[in-house]
MARKOL-126633 format. One record per residue: chain; x, y negated, z of N, C-alpha, C in turn. Coordinates in nm, 2 decimals. Example, Ala and Ser with C-alpha at 12.3 -4.5 7.8 and 13.67 -1.06 7.14 Angstrom:
BEGIN
A / 1.32 / 0.57 / 0.78 / 1.23 / 0.45 / 0.78 / 1.32 / 0.33 / 0.78
A / 1.28 / 0.22 / 0.71 / 1.37 / 0.11 / 0.71 / 1.29 / 0.00 / 0.79
This chain:
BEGIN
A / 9.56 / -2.24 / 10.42 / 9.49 / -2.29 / 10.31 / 9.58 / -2.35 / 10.21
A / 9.51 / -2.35 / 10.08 / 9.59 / -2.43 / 10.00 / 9.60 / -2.56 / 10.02
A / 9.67 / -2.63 / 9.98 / 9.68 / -2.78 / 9.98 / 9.58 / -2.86 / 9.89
A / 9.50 / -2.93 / 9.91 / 9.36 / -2.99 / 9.82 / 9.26 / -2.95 / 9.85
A / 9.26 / -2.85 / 9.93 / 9.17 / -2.71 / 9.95 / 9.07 / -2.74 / 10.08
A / 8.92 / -2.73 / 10.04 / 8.91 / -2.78 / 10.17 / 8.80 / -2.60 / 10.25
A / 8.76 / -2.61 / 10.35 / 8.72 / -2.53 / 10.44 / 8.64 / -2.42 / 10.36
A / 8.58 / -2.34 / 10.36 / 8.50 / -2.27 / 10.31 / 8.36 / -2.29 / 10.38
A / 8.22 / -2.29 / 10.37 / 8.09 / -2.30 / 10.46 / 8.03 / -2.10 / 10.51
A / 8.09 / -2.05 / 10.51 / 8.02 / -1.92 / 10.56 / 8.08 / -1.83 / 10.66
A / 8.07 / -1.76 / 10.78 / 8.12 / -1.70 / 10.83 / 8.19 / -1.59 / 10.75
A / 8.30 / -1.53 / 10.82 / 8.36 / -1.40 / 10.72 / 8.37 / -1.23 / 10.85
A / 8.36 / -1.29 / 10.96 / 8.37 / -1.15 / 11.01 / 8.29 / -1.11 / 10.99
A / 8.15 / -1.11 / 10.97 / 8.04 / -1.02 / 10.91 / 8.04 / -0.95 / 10.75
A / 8.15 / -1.01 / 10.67 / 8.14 / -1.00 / 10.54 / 8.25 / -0.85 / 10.54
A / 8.33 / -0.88 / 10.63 / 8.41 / -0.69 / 10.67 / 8.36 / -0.65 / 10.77
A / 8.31 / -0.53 / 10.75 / 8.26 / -0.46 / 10.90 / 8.39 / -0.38 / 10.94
A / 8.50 / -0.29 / 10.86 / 8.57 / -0.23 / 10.89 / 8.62 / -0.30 / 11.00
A / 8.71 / -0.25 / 11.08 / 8.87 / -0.30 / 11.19 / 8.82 / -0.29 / 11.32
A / 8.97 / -0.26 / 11.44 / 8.91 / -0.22 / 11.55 / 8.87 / -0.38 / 11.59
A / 8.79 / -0.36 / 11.71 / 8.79 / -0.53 / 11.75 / 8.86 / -0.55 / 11.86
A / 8.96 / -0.61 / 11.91 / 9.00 / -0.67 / 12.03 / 9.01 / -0.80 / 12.08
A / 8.94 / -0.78 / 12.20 / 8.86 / -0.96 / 12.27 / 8.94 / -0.96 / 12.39
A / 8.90 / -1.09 / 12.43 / 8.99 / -1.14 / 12.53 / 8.91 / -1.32 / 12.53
A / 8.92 / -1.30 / 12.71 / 8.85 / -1.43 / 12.70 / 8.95 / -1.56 / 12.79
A / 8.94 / -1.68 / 12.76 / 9.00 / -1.78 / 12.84 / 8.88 / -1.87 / 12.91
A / 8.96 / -1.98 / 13.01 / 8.86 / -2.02 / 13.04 / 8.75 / -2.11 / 12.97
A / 8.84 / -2.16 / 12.88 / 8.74 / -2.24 / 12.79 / 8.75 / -2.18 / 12.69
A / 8.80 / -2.10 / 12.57 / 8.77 / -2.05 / 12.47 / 8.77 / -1.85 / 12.49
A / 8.72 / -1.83 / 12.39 / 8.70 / -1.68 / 12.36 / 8.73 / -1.66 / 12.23
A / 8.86 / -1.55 / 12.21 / 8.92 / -1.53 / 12.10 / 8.88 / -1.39 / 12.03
A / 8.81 / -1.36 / 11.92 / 8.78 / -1.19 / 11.90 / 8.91 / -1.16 / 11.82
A / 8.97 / -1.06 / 11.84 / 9.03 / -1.08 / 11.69 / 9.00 / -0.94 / 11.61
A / 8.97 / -0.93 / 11.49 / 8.93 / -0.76 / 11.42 / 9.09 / -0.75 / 11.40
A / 9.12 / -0.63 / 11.37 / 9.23 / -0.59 / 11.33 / 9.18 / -0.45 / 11.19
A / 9.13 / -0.53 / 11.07 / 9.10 / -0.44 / 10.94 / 9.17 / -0.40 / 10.88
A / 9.30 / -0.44 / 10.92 / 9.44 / -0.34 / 10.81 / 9.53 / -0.34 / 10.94
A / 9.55 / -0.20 / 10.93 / 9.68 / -0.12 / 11.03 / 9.76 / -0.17 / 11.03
A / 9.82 / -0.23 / 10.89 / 9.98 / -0.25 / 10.84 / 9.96 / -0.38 / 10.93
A / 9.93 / -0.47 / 10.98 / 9.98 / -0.59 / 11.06 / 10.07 / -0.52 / 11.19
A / 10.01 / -0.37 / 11.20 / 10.10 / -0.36 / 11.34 / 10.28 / -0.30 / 11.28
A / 10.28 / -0.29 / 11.17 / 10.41 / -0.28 / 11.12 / 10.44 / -0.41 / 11.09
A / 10.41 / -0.49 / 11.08 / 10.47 / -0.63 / 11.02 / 10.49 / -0.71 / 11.16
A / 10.41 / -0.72 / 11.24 / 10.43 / -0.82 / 11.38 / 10.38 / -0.72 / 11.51
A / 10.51 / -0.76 / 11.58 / 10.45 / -0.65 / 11.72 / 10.35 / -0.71 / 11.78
A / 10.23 / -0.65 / 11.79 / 10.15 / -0.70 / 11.88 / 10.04 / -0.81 / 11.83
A / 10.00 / -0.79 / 11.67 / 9.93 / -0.90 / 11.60 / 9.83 / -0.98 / 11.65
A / 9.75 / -0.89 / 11.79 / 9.61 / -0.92 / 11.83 / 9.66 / -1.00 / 11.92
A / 9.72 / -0.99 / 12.00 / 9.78 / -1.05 / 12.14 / 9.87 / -1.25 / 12.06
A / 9.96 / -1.19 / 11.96 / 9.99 / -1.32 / 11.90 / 9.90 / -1.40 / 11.81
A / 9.78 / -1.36 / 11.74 / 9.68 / -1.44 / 11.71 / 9.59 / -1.46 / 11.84
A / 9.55 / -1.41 / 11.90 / 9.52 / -1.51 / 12.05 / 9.58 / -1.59 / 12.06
A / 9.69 / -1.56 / 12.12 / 9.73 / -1.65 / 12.19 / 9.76 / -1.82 / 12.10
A / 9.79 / -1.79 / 12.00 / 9.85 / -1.88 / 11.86 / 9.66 / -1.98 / 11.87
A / 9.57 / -1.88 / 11.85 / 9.43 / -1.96 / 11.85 / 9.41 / -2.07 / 11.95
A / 9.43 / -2.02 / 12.09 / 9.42 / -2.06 / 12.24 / 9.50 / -2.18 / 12.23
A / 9.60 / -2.17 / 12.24 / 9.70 / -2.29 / 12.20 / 9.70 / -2.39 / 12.13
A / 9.64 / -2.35 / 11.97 / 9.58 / -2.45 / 11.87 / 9.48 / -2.55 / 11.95
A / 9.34 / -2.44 / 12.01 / 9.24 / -2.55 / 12.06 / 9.29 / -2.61 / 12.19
A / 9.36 / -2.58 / 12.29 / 9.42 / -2.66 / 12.37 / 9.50 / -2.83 / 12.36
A / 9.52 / -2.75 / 12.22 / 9.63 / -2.93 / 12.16 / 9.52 / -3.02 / 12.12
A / 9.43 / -2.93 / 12.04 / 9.33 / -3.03 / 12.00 / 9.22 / -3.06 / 12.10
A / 9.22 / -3.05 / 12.25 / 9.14 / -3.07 / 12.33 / 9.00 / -3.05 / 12.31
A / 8.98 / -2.87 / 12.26 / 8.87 / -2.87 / 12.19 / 8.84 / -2.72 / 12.31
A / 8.72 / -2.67 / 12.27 / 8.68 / -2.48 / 12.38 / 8.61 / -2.48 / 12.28
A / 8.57 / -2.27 / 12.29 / 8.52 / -2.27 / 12.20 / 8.55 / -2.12 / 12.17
A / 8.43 / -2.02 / 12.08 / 8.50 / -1.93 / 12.02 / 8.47 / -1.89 / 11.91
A / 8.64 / -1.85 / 11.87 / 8.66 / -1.85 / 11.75 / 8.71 / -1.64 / 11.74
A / 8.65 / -1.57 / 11.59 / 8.70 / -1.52 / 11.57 / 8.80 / -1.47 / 11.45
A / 8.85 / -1.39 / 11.48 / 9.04 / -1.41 / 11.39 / 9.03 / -1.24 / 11.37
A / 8.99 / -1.25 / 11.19 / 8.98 / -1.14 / 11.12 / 9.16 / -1.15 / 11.07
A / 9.24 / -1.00 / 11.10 / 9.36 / -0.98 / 11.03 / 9.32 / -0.87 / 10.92
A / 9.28 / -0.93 / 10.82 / 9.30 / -0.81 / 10.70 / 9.40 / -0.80 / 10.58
A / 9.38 / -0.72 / 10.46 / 9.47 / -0.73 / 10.36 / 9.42 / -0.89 / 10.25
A / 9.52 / -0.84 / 10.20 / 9.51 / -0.91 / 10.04 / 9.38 / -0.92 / 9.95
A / 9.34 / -0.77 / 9.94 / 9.21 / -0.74 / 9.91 / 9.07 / -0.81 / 9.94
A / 9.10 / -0.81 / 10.08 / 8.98 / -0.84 / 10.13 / 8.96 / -0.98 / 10.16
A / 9.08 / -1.11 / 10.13 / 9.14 / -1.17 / 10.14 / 9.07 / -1.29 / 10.02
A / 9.10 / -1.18 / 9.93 / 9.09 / -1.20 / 9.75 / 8.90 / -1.21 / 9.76
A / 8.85 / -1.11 / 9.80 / 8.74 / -1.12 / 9.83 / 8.65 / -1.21 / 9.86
A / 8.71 / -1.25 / 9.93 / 8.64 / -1.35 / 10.07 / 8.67 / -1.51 / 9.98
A / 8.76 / -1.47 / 9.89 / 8.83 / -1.62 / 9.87 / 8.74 / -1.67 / 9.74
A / 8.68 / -1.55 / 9.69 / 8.59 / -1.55 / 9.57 / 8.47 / -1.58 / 9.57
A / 8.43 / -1.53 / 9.69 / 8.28 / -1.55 / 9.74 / 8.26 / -1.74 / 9.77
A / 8.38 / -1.77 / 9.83 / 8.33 / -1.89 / 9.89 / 8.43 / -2.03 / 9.87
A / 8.47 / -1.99 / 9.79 / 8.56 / -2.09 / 9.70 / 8.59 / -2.10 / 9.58
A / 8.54 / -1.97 / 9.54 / 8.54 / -1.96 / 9.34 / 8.71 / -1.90 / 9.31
A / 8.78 / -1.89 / 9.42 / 8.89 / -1.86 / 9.35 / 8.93 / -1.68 / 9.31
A / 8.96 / -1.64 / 9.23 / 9.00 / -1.49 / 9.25 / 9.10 / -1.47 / 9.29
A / 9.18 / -1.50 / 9.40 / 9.30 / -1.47 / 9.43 / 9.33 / -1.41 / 9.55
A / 9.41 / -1.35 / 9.63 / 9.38 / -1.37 / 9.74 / 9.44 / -1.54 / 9.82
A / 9.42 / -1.54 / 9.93 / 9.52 / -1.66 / 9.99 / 9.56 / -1.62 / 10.16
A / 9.67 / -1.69 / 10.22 / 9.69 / -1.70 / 10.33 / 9.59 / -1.66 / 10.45
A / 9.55 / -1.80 / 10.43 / 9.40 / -1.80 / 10.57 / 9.34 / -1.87 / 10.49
A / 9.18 / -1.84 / 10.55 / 9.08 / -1.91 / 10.51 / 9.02 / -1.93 / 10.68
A / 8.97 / -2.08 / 10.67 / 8.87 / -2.09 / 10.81 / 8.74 / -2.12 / 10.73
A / 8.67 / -2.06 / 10.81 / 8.52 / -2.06 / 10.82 / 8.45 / -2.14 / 10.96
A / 8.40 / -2.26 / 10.93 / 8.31 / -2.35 / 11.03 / 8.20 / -2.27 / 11.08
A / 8.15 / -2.29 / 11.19 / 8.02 / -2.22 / 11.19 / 7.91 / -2.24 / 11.12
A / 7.78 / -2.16 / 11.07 / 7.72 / -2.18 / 11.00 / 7.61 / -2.24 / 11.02
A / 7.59 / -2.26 / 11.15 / 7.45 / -2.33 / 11.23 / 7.45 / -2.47 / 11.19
A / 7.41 / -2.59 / 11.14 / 7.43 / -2.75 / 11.15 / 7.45 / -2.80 / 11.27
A / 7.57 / -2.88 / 11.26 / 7.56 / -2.96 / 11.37 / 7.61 / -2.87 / 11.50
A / 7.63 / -2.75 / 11.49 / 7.71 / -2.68 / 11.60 / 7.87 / -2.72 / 11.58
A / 7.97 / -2.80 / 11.67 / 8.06 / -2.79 / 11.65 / 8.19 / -2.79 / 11.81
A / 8.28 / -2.86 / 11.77 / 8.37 / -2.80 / 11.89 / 8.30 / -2.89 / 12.00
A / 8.31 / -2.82 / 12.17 / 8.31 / -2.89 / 12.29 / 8.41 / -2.96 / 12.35
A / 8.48 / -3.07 / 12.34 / 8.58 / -3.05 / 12.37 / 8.57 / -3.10 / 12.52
A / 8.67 / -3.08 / 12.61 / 8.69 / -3.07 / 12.72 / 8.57 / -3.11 / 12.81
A / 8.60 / -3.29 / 12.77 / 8.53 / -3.34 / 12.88 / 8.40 / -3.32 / 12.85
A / 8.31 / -3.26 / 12.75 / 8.20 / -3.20 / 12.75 / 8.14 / -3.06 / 12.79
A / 8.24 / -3.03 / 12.74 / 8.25 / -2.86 / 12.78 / 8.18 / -2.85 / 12.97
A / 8.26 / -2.91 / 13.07 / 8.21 / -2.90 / 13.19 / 8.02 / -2.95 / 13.18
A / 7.99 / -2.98 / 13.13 / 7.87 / -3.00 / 13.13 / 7.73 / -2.92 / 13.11
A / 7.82 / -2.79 / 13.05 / 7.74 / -2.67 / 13.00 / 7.72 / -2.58 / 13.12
A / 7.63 / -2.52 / 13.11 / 7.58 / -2.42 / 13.21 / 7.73 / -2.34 / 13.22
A / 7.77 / -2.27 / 13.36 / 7.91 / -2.22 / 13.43 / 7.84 / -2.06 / 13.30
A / 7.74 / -2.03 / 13.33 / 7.73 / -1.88 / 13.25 / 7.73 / -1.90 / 13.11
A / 7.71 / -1.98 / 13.05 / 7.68 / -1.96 / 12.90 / 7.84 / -1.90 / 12.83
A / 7.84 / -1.86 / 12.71 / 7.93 / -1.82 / 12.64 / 8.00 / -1.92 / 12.60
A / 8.09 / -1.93 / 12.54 / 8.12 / -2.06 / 12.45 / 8.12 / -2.10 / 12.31
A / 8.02 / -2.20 / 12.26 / 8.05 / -2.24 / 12.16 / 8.08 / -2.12 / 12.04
A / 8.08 / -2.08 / 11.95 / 8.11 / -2.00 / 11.85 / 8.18 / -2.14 / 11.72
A / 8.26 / -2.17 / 11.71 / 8.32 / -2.28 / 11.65 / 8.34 / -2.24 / 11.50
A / 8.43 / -2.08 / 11.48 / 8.44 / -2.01 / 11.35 / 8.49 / -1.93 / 11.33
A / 8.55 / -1.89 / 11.21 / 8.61 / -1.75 / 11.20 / 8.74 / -1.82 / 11.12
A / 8.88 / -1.72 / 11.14 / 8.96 / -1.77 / 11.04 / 8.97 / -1.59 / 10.95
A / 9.07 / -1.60 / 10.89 / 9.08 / -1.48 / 10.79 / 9.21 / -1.46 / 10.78
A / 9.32 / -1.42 / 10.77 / 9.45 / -1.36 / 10.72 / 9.47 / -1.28 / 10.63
A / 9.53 / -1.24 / 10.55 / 9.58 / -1.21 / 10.45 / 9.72 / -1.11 / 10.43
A / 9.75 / -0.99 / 10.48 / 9.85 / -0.94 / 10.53 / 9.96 / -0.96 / 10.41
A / 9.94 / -0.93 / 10.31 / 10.03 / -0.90 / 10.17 / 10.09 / -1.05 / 10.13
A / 10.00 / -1.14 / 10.18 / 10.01 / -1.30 / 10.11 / 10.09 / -1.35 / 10.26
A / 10.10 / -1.32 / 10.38 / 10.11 / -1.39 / 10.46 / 10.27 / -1.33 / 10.47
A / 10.31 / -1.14 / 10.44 / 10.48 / -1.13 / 10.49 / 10.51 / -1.16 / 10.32
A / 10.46 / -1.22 / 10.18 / 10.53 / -1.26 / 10.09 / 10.57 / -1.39 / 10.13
A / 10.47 / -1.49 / 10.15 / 10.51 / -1.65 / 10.18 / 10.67 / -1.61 / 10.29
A / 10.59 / -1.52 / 10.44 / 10.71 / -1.55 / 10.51 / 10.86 / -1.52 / 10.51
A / 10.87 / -1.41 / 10.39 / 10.99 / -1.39 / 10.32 / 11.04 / -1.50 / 10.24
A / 10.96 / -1.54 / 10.17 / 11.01 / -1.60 / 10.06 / 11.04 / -1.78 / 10.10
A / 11.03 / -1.79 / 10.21 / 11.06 / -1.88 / 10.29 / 11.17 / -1.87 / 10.39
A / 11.22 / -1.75 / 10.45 / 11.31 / -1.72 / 10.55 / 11.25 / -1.64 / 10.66
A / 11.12 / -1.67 / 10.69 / 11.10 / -1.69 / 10.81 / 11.01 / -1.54 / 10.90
A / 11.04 / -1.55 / 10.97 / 10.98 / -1.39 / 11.03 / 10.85 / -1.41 / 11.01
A / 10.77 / -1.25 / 10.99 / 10.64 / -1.26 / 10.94 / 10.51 / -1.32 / 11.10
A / 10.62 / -1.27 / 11.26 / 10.53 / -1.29 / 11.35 / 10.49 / -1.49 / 11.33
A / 10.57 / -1.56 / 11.31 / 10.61 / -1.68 / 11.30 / 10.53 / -1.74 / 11.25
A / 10.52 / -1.67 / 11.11 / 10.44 / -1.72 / 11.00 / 10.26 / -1.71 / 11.07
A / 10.23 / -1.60 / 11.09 / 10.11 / -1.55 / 11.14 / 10.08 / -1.67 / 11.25
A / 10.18 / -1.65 / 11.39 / 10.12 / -1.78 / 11.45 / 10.08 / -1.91 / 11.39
A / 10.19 / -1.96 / 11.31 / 10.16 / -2.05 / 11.20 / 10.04 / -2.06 / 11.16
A / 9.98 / -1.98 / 11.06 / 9.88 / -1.99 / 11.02 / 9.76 / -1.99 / 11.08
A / 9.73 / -1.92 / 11.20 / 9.61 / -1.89 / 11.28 / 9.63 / -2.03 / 11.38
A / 9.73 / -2.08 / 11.42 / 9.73 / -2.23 / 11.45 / 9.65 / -2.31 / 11.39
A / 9.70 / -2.34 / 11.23 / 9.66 / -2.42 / 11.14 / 9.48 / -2.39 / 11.10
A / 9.45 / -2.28 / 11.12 / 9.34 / -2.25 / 11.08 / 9.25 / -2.32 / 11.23
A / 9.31 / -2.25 / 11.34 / 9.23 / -2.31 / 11.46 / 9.22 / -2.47 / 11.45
A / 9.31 / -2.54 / 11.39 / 9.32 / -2.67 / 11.42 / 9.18 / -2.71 / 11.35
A / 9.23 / -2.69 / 11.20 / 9.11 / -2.68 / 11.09 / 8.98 / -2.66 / 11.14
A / 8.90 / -2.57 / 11.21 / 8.81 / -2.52 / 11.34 / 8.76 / -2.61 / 11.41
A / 8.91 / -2.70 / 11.46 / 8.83 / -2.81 / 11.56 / 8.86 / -2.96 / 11.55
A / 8.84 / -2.96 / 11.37 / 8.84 / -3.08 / 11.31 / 8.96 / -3.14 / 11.26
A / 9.09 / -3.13 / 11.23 / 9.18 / -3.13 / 11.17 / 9.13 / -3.12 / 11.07
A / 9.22 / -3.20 / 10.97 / 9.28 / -3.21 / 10.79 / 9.38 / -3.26 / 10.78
A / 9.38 / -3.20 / 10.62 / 9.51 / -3.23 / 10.58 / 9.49 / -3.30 / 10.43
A / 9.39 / -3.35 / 10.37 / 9.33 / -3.39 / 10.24 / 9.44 / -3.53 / 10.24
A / 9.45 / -3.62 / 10.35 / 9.54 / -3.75 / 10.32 / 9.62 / -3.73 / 10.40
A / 9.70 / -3.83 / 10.35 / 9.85 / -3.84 / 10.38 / 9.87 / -3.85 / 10.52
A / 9.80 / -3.96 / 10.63 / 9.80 / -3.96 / 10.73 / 9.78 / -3.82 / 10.80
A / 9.65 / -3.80 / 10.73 / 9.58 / -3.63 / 10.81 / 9.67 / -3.55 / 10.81
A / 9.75 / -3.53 / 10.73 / 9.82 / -3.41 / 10.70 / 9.95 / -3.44 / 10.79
A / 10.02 / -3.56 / 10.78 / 10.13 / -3.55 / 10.90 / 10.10 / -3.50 / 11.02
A / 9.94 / -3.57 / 11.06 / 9.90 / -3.53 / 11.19 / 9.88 / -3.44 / 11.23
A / 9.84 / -3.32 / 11.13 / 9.81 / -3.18 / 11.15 / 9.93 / -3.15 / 11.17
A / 10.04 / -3.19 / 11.10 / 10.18 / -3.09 / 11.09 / 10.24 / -3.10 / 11.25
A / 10.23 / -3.22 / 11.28 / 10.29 / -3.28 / 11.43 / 10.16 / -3.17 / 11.54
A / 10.11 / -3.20 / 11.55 / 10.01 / -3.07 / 11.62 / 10.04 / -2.94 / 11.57
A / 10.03 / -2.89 / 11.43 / 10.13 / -2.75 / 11.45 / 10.23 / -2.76 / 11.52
A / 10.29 / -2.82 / 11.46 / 10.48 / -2.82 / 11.55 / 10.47 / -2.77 / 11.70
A / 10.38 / -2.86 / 11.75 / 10.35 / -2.91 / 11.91 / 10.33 / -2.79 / 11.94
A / 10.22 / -2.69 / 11.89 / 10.17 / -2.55 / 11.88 / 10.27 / -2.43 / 11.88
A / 10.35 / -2.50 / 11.80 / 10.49 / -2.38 / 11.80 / 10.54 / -2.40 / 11.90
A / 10.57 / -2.50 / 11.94 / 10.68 / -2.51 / 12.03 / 10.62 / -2.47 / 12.15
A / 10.51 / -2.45 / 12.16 / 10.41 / -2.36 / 12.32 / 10.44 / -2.27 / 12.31
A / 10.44 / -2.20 / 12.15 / 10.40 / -2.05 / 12.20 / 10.58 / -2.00 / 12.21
A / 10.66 / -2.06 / 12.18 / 10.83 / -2.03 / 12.19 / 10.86 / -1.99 / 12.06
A / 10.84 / -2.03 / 11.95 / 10.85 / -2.05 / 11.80 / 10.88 / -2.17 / 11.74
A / 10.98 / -2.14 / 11.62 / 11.03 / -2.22 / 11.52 / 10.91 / -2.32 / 11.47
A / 10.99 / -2.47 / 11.47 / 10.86 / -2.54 / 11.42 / 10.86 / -2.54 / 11.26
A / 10.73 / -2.49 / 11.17 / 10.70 / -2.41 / 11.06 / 10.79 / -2.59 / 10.96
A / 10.77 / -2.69 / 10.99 / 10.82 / -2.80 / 10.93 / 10.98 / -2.85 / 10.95
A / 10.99 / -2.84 / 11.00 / 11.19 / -2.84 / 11.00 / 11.18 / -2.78 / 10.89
A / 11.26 / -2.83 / 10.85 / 11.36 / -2.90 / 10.68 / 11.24 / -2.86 / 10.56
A / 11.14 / -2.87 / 10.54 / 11.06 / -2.89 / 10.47 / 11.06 / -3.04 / 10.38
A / 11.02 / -3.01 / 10.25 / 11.05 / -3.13 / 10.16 / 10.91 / -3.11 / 10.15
C-alpha cells in the first residue's frame, strides 16, 4: 500500500472471477491463493507456493490464525480494484481487504484453541498484487521480483491482522516484523539501507 494509505473495506476475490485457484491449509491458517495472470509464473518461480508461504509466516509473527486469500493479478485488475475502493485510478502494489462481516476479526493463538477442532478458520481477508507494479518497484529498486512479492504479501498479511503504518511508531513496528518475516522465509530484509 501506499504510504498515508489506509485499508480498503470490501472483499476483492469475488470482484475477479478469472485465475486458477490453489489452496493449501496450515494448522492455524488457510491460504487460497488465485493465480489471474499467467505472467507471475515468469516473473517468480513458484508464485502460489511463495505467497503462501510469505502469508503463513506474516500471521505467525503477528500471533494471529486465520484465512486469508491472495489474489495474484495484473496491473489492470489492480487499477480496478484500486478505483472501486479507494477512489484512486491507478493501479498499486497490494491492496488488503479486511473482512466484510463486523466485528469478525483475527483469532489469535491463545483463542484460536477454543474453537470447535472442525470449524474452518476465521476468513480474516483478501490481499491483491499487482504484477506490472510489483516487477517495476522490484527493479527499480534492485531487488529480485520473488523478494519483492514475499514482501508485499507479508506486509499485506500483517495489515490483515492488525498492523499499521499511519504513525511513526506503527510504521517502525511493522517494518521490524517485516524484517523478522523475511528473515523466516530466507530473504533479504526489504529495509536495509533504506532512507
Amino acid at each position: 500500500m501506499e504510504p498515508g494509505s489506509s485499508r480498503p473495506g470490501r472483499g476483492c476475490a469475488s470482484s475477479i472471477q478469472a485465475g486458477l485457484r490453489v489452496g493449501s491449509a496450515a494448522p492455524e491458517s488457510e491460504i487460497e491463493v488465485i493465480l489471474a495472470a499467467p505472467g507471475w509464473r515468469a516473473a517468480v518461480r513458484r508464485p502460489e507456493a511463495l505467497a503462501r508461504r510469505a502469508a503463513e509466516a506474516a500471521l505467525r509473527e503477528a500471533g494471529a490464525a486465520g484465512a486469508i486469500t491472495v489474489l495474484l493479478a495484473d496491473d489492470r485488475a489492480l487499477k480496478q480494484l484500486n478505483t472501486r475502493h479507494r477512489g484512486k485510478e491507478k493501479p498499486t502494489n497490494v491492496l488488503s481487504f479486511p473482512p466484510e462481516t463486523p466485528g469478525e476479526r483475527v483469532r489469535s493463538r491463545s483463542t484460536a484453541g477454543a474453537q470447535h477442532e472442525s470449524a474452518a478458520p476465521a476468513h480474516i481477508g483478501d490481499l491483491a498484487l499487482a504484477l506490472g507494479t510489483v516487477r517495476r518497484e522490484a527493479h527499480d529498486a534492485g531487488r529480485r521480483v520473488a523478494d519483492h512479492l514475499a514482501h508485499l504479501v507479508a506486509h499485506g498479511a500483517l495489515h490483515l491482522a492488525g498492523h499499521d503504518h499511519l504513525a511513526a511508531g506503527e510504521a517502525r513496528r511493522m517494518e521490524r516484523a517485516e524484517a523478522r518475516v523475511m528473515r523466516r522465509l530466507g530473504r533479504p530484509n526489504p529495509w536495509r539501507g533504506a532512507t
